[in-house]
N, C-alpha and C positions, 0 to 999 in steps of 0.2 A: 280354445286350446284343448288339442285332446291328445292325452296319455295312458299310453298302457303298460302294465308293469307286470312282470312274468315271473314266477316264484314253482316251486314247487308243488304247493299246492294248485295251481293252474293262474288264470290271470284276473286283474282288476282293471277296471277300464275306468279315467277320470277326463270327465268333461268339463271346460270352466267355460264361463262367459265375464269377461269383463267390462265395469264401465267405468269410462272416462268421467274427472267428475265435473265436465262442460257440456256432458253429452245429452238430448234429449229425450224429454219422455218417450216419443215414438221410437228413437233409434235404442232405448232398453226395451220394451214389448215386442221389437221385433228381434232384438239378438233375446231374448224368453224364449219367442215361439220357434225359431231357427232351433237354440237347443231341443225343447221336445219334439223336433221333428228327428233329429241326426238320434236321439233317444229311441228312438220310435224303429230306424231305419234299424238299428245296432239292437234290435230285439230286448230293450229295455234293462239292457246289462250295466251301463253306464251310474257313476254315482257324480250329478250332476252340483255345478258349482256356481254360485253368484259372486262375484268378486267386485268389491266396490277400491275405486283408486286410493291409496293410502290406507286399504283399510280390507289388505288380503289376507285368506286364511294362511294357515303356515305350509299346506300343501302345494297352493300354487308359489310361493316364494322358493320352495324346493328346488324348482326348476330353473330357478336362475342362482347358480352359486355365485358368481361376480356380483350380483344384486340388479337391481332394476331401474329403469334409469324413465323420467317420467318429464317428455319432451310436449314444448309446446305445440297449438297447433289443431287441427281435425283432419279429416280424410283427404283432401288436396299435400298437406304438408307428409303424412306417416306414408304416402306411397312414394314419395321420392327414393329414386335409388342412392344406395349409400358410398360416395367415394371415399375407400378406404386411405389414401391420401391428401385429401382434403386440408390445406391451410387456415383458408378463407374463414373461422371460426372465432367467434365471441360470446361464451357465456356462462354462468353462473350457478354452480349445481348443490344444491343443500343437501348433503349426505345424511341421512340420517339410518342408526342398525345396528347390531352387534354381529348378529346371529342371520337375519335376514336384512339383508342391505337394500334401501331405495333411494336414488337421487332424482330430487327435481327440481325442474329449470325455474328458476327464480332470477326476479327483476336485478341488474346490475347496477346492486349499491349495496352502501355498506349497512342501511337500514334491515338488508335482508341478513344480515348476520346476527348469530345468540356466542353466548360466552361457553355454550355446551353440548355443540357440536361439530361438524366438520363439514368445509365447503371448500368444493372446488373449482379454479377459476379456468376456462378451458380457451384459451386463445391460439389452440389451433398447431403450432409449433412445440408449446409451450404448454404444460400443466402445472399449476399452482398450489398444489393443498395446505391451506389455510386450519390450522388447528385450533379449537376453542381451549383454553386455558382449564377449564372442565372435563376436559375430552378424555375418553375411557383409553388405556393402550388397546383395549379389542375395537372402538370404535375408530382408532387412529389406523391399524391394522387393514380393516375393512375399508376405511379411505383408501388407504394406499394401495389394497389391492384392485381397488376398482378403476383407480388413477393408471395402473398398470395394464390394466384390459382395456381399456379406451384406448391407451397408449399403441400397443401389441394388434386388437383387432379393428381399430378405426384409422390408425395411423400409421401401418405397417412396420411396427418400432419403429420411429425415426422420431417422435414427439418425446420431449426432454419434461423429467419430474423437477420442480422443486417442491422442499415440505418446510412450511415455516410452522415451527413448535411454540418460539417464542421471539415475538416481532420485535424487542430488542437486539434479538441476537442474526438478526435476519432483513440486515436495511436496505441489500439489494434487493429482494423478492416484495419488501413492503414496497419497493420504489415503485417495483413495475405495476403491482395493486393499486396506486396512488393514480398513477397516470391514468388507469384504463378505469378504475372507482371514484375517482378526486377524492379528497382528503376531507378525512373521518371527522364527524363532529359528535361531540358528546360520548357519553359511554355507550357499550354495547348492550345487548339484552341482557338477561338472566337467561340461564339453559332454560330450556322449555320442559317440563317433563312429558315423558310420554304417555299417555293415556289407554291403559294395559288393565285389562281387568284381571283380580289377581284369584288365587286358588278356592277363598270362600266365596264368590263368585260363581266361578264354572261350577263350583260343588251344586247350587241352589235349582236343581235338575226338577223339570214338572212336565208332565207326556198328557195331551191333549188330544180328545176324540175329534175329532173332524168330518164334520158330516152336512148335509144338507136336509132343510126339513120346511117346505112350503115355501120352495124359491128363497129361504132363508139359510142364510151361511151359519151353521151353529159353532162355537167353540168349546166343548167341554171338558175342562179337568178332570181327570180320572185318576192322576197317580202324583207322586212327590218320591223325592230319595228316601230311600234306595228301589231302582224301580228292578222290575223282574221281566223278561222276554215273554211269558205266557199273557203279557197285560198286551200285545200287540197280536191282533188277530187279521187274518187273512183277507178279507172281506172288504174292511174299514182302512183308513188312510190317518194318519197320525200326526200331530208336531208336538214335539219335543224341544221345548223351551233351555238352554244354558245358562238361564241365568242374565239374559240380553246379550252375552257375548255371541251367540251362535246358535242360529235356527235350523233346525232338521225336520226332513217331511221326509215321513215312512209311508209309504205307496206298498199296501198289500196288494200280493199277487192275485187276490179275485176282486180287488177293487173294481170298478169300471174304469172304462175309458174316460170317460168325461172327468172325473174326478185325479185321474192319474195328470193329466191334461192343465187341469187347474192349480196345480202341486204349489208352481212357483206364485201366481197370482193370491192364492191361500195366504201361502207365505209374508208376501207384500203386506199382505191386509192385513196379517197377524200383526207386523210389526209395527205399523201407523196402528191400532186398536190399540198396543202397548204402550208407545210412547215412545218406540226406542230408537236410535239413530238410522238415518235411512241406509247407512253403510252396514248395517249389522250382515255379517255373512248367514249365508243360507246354501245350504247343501239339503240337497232331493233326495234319496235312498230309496231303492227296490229289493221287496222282499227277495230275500236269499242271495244279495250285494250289496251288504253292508259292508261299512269299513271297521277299518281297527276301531277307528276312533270313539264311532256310534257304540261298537260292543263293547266298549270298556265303560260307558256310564250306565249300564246292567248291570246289576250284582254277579248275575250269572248266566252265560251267552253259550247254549253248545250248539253242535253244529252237527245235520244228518252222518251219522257213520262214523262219528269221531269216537274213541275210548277213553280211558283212560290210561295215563305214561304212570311210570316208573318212579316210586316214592311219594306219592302225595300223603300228608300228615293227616290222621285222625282222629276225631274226639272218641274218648274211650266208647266200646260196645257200639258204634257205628254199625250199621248194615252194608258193609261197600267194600267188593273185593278189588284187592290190587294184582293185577298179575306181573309176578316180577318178573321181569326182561335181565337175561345176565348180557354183559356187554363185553366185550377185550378193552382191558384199561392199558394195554399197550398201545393202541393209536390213537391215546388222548393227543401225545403231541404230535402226530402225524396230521391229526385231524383239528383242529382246534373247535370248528363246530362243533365238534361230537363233546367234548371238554364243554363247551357251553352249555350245549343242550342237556347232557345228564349231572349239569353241577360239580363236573370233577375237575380240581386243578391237576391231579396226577395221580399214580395208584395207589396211595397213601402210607408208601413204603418211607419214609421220612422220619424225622424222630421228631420226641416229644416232651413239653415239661408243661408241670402245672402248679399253680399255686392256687390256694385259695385264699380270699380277704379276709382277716383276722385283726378284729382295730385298727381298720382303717387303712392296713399294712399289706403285703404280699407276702405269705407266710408259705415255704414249696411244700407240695404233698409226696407225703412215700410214695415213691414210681409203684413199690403193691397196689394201692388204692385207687390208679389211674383208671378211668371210666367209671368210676363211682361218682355221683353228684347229687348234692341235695339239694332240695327246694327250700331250705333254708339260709343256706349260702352264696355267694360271688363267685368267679371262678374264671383266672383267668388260662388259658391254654397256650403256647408259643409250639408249630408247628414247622419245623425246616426242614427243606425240602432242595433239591441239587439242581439247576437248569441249565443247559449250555456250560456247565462245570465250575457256575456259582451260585451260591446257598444264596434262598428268596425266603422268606421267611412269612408266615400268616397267623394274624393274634385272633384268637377266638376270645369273646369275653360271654362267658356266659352266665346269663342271672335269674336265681330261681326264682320262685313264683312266692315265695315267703321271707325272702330278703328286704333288709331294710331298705329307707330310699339312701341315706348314707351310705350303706354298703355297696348299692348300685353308682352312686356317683364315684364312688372310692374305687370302684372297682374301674369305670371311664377313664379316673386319673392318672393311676397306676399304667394302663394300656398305653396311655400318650409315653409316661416315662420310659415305660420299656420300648416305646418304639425307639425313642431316638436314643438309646444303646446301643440297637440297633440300625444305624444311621437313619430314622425316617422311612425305612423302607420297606416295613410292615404292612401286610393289606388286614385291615381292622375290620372283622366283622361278630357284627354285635347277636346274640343267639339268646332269643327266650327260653324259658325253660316248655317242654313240648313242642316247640318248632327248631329242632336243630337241623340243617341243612346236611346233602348226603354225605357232604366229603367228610363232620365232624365226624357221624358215625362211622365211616370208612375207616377213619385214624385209630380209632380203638379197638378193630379188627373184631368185632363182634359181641363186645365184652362192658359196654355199653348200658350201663344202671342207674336209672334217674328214680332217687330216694321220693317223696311228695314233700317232706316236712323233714326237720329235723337238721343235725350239720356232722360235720366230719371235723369236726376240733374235738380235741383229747375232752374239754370240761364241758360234755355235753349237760345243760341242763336239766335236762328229760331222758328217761331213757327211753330205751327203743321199744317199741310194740312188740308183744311177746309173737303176736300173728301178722306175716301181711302177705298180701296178694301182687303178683306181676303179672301184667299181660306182655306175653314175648311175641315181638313180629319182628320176621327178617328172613330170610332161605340163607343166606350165605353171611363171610365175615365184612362184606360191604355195606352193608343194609341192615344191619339187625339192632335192634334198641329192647331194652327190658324195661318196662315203666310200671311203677307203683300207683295201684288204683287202691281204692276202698274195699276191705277185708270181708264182702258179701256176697253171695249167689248172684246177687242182682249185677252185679259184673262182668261175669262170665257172657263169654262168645263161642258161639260153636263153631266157627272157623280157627278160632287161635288155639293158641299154646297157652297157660295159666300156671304158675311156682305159686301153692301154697306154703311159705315158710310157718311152720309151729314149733314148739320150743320141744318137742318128739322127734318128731321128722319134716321132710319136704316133699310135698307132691308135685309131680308134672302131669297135667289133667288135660289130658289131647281131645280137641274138641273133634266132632264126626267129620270139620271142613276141613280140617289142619292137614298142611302134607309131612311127608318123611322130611324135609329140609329144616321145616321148620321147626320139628320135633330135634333133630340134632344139636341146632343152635340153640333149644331152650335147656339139654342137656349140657351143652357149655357154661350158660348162663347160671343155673344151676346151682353149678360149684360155688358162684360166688356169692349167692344173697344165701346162702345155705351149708353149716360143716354137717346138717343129720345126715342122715340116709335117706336117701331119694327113692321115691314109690312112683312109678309112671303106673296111672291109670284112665283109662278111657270115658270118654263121654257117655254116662249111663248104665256104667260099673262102679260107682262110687260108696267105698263105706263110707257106715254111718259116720265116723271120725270126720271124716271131710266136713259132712252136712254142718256138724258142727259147733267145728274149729267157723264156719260161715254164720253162725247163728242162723242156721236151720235154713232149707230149701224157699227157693222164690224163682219167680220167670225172670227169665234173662232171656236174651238177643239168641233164637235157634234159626232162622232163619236161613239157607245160602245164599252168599253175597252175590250179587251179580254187579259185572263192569257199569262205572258210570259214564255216563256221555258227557267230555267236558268241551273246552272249544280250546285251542291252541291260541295263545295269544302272542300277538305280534309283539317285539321287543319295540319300546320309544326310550327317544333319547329328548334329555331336557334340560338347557340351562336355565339354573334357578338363580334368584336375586333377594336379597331379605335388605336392599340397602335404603330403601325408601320406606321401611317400616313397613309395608305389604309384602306378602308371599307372592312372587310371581315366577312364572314356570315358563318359558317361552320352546315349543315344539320342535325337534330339526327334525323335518319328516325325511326318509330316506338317508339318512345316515349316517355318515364313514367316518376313518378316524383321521378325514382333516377338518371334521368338525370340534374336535377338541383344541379348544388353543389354550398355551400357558395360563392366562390369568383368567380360567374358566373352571367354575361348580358344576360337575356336570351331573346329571340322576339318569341313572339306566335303569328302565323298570322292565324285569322277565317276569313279571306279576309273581313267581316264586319269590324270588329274593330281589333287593331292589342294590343296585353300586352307584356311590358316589366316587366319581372320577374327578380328584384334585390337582388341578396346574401347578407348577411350579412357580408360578407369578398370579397365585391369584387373591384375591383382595384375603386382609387377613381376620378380618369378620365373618367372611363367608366361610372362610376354614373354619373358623370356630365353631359357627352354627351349623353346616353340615349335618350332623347326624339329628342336629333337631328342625333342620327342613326337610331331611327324611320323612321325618315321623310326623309334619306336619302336611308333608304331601300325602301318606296314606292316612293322614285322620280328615282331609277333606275331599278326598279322592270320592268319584260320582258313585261307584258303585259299594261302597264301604268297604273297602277292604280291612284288613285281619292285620289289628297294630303289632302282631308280634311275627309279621313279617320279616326274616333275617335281613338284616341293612350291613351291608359289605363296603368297606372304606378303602381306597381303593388309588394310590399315588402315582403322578406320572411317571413313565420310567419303568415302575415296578408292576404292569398290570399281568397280572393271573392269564393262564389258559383261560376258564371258563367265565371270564373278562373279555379277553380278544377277539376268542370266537363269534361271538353276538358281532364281529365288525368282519367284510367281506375285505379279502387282502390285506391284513394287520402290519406293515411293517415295523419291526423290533426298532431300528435305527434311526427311525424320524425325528427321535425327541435327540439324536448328534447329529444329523445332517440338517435337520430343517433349522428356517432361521426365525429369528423373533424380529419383533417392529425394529428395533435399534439394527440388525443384522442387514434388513431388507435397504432402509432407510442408506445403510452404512454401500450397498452394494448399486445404490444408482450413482456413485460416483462421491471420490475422496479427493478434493482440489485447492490449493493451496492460495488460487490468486484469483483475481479478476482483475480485467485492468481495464472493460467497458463493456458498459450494456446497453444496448440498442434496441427502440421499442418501434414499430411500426403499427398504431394499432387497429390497421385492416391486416396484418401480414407479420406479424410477430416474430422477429428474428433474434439471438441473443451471437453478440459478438466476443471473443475474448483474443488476447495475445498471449502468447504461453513461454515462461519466462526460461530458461535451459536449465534455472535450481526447481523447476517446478514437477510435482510428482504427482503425475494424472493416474487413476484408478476409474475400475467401473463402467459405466457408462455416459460418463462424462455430460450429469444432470444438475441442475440448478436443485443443489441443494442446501437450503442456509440456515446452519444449526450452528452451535456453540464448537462443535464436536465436526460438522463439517460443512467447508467452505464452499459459496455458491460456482459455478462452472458450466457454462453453456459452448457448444459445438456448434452449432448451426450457424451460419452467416448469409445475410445477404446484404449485398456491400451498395445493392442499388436500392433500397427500399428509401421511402422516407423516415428518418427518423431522432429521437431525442437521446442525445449523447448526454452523458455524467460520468464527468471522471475522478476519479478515484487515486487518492495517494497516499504513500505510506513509507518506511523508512523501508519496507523489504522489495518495493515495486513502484516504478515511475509509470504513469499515462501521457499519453499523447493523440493524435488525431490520427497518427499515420498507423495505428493500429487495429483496423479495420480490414485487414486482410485473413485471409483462411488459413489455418496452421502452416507450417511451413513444412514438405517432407521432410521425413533425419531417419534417414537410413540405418540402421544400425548392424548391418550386414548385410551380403547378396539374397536380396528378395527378401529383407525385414524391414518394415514400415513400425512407426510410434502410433501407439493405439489411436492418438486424434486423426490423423490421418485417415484410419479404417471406421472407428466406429457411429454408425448416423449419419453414414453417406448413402445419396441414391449412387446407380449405377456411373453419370456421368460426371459424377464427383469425386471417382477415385481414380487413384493414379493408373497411369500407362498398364497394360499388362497384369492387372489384378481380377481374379477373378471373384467375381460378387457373393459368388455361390460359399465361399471358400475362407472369406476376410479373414477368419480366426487363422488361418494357415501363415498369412504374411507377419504377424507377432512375434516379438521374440520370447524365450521362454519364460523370463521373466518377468514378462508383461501379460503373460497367455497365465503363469499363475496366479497375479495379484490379484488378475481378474476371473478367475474361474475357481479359484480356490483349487486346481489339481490340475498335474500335469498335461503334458498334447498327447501319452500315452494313454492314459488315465481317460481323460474326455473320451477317445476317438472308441473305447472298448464299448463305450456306454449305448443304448439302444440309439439308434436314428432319429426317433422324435424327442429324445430326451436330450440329445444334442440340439435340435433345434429348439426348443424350445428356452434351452440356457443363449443360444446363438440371441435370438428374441430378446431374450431380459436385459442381456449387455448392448445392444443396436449392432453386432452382427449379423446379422439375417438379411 
């Protein structure tokens, strides 16, 4: 399988090979060397793939959104061509996925069913999905969209769903189970769990030399986490162990041929010498086409010609210039990327309240004091901001570096309470003290003062240091933070700005690198850590008072900074899981935001700040623990990342510009228009009776008689839930077959009920939806044209079933119309 993906920065090119897992050892060693040959042709660009059946990386599951469907069979059966109308069908598909969906064909019995998944029975006409009692609503979801695709591109919609939830409530669809499985003995399995290696796992990262030495294959260890890029050198060819979850062979670009050649073979032998499953994935990598994925279990990954962006945080007296980029914060919402990429949800023009935690409480600060913070205290921030002409609201919590751990939790508590004041619709994000993200400082317009120790409550215990020192960095009132370092020489930079406050006066001590920008912002700043009189003096004009007020001259950081070379790091997306008592992190490579479903934790990592994305239906442990599988994803993360990484909490519904952005075509309206499992379920049809089902089981046909109090919806599917009654369209009156009739005080059966709806006009050129919908061509009336079915409805059957008027529909784009035509069996 080979893909290539086209990005701005230019392309990536992924080759997979996969194996069946009946297939033989010859037919793997030749699709190997087929790979490095098409490798070879493709000038070595390719970052190649081992993919073993059941057990793919998440990149190749990528490519199949509906999921993958894993038929029996070898090369005589998979070249058959596929009729998209095909009846003739009998078989058994064990769905198993949340995120990545695979079904496969399994023996027809009910031995092959667990209590903890989803199967579907496909006889052709007819699809059956079978819910396990365990079954997640994402995994029922993923059934049923996959039940929908088979339906739509195997069967030209004309193949009818039923979903049985609960086989009490569902005795026609068990019936037709019964005939085609015969009848269940003993209980069912237990769900199976799935065998997912979880975050300390992938963390346990080891990079092995690979060489050859007297016809001997050598493998040597050279590295463990946290590894660094400089330990991979040109010449030599590398694996890089995951932990057994995932094997990578680095091919330097003056490696030889022969050794490039042997990559995957290496590989193999790596993993029989380890012990580990002969499924274990294995991805090839060529120096200078690496993937995201390789570069994130390095500490630190840059890339020829790269610089650095805009804001990156520093440990005091650092050697590393930032050059600051102004930007127009008017087409944040024009651009939503741009919102992503520079961390801004809007121009910061929004207002603002703060309190700080005081016992345990939220106690508000004088709006004077606002951008003042100490390292001693909690502090929560509420910033509201106007979109679309309604207030969205975002909680900053921010927590110093010498705050209690009660303080810190108190201060988590308090955020929950004020959200839901605020209807829930707060984006939470948590801020250490030194990593505050651009937009806090944005919000305080330059004015931005973070104390080291000490608190802003009236009974302070201590008083204040008669001397301290700030380093100011920032060119403008977006960007500028004032922070309190240690009151000595040895702190001083010769690029920055520095406010000696002393209980005389205040200096501004411009270092030889500092520009005019930055010298004005630190004369704002000024004012505030200071009512003396302000002395600007330059780098190497200092009186003695200065030296000191420092206790006396020492070296400090003179250096000029020069730009660092970092790499850009791709954004992933990750649903995470804490329900099994293990962290596990499952990848959606490539993307979008119909990867987010209601009852999903999601983790967005832009390696700056990391967002958890909360569904509206999602489990209510996983809400809880959120911001500590944040924190447990960056403390086991391969390259060690930095725990005071900003973690940004983040609701559906309510997500931020520089949320969106990171997703290509964001639509605002999906979480009103799109539907949930109940919606979906609700929308293959809402039917009041059955009066007979009729099973042929070479030619599966489902018969019904439709009573004049009866009120058909949908697309009139066998669907048998509590909530809605089963309903099949299809008839074929010559099949052989097993009748069961059915009676009840609302509806009598009989034998003579085996004919096909009746037309019922319901004005000039209005047919009743059975009539049209899930007919071929020579099954519908006189004079109708095929192309067109939705046209012959009347209006109130065109909305029960469309949800929106025949104006409404016809406005809507051409393939978005057919593809609603599709889901209802007008097409």
């Amino acid at each position: 399988l080979f893909q290539t993906k086209r990005s701005s920065r230019g392309s990536a090119v992924d080759l997979h090979y996969w194996i069946g897992k009946d297939s033989s050892q010859d037919e793997q060693g030749a699709a190997a060397v087929y790979v490095t040959q098409l490798d070879t042709a493709l000038g070595g660009s390719p970052v190649q793939h081992r993919e073993v059946q059941g057990h793919e990386s998440e990149t190749f599951q990528s490519y199949f959104r509906h999921g993958i469907i894993y038929k029996k069979g070898g090369v005589a059966s998979g070249f058959k061509h596929v009729e998209t109308n095909m009846y003739n069908i009998k078989r058994l598909l064990h769905v198993k996925g949340k995120k990545h969906v695979s079904a496969t064909e399994v023996a027809l019995s009910w031995d092959s069913f667990n209590k903890g998944d989803v199967f579907l029975l496909d006889l052709g006409k007819v699809l059956i999905q079978w819910n396990g009692p365990s079954c997640s609503i994402a995994e029922k979801s993923r059934g049923l969209a996959l039940a929908r695709s088979i339906r739509d591109s195997e069967r030209g919609g004309r193949a009818q769903i039923g979903i049985i939830d609960n086989e009490r409530d569902s005795p026609d669809l068990m019936q037709i189970m019964r005939m085609v499985l015969g009848e269940r003995r003993g209980e069912l399995r237990d769900a199976v769990p799935d065998t997912k290696a979880d975050e300390l796992q992938k963390a346990n990262v080891r990079l092995y030399h690979v060489y050859e030495k007297d016809n001997d294959l050598v493998v040597q260890e050279i590295a463990t986490r946290p590894l660094t890029q400089d330990l991979l050198q040109h010449e030599d060819c590398y694996i890089l162990d995951q932990g057994g979850f995932k094997i990578y062979v680095w091919r330097g670009k003056a490696s030889s041929p022969e050794e490039k050649k042997a990559a995957f073979t290496r590989a193999v032998g790596f993993i029989q010498a380890k012990g580990y499953p002969s499924s274990t994935n294995v991805e090839v990598i060529n120096d200078g086409a690496e993937s995201a994925m390789f570069k994130q279990l390095f500490q630190r990954w840059t890339e020829k010609n790269e610089t650095q962006g805009l804001g990156k945080v520093y440990t005091t007296g650092k050697i590393a210039k930032v050059e600051q980029v102004k930007f127009d914060t008017t087409q944040l919402h024009a651009r939503p990327e741009l919102a992503a990429e520079q961390r801004m949800v809007d121009d910061a023009s929004g207002e603002i309240e703060v309190w700080r935690i005081e016992d345990l409480e939220m106690q508000p600060v004088n709006p004077k004091m606002y951008g003042q913070f100490y390292g001693g205290d909690c502090y929560l921030v509420l910033y509201t901001y106007l979109r679309s002409g309604r207030p969205h609201y975002i909680l900053y919590m921010w927590q110093g570096r010498h705050a209690s751990v009660d303080e810190i939790t108190a201060c988590a508590l308090n955020a929950i309470e004020l959200d839901r004041k605020y209807g829930d619709e707060a984006v939470q994000v948590r801020v250490t003290m030194g990593k505050e993200p651009r937009h806090f400082l944005a919000i305080f317009k330059g004015k931005l003062v973070i104390y080291e120790g000490g608190t802003s409550r009236a009974q302070q215990s201590s008083p204040e240091p008669a001397i301290r020192l700030f380093q100011v960095r920032g060119t403008d009132e977006v960007n500028t933070k004032a922070t309190e370092v240690p009151a000595r020489a040895s702190s001083l930079n010769s690029n920055d700005v520095f406010l000696l406050s002393t209980s005389q006066v205040c200096y501004l001590w411009c270092g030889k690198g500092c520009s005019g920008d930055e010298r004005e912002m630190a004369k704002m700043v000024a004012d505030i850590v200071s009512r003396r009189d302000k002395h600007t003096i330059l780098e190497g004009q200092e009186p003695a008072e200065f030296w000191e007020a420092l206790g006396g001259k020492a070296p400090y950081a003179s250096e000029k900074r020069f730009q660092e070379q970092v790499t850009h790091y791709q954004p992933r997306l990750f649903e995470c899981s804490n329900q099994t008592g293990r962290f596990i992190m499952t990848e959606v490579v490539g993307f979008c935001q119909e990867d987010l479903d209601e009852d999903d934790v999601m983790l967005l990592d832009t390696w700056e700040e990391i967002f958890l994305w909360v569904g509206k239906a999602s489990n209510a442990q996983e809400r809880n623990e959120a911001i500590a599988s944040a924190k447990e994803y960056l403390k086991t993360h391969p390259a060690g990342r930095d725990l005071a990484t900003p973690i940004i909490l983040v609701k559906q519904g309510y997500e931020p510009l520089n949320f969106t952005g990171w997703f290509n075509a964001w639509d605002p309206y999906k979480w009103s228009d799109g539907k949930s499992y109940e919606e979906m379920k609700n929308s293959l049809g809402d039917v009041s009776a059955i009066s007979e089902i009729k099973v042929d089981l070479n030619n599966l046909s489902l018969n019904k008689r439709t009573l004049s109090t009866t009120s058909l919806a949908g697309s009139a599917t066998a669907n048998a839930s509590s909530e809605y009654k089963s309903h099949f369209s299809h008839s074929d009156s010559n099949s052989n077959s097993y009748s069961n009739n059915y009676n009840s005080n609302n509806y009598s059966s009989s034998n003579n009920s085996h004919s096909s709806p009746a037309m019922v006009p319901n004005g000039e050129g209005i047919y009743s939806r059975e009539v049209l919908m899930h007919r071929t061509v020579d099954e519908l009336p006189e004079g109708v044209d095929p192309t067109k079915k939705e046209c012959y409805l009347s209006d109130a059957d065109f909305h029960d079933i469309f949800g929106k008027s025949k104006d409404e529909f016809y406005q809507m784009p051409k393939w978005k119309q057919q593809n609603e035509k599709k889901q209802f069996g007008l097409f």
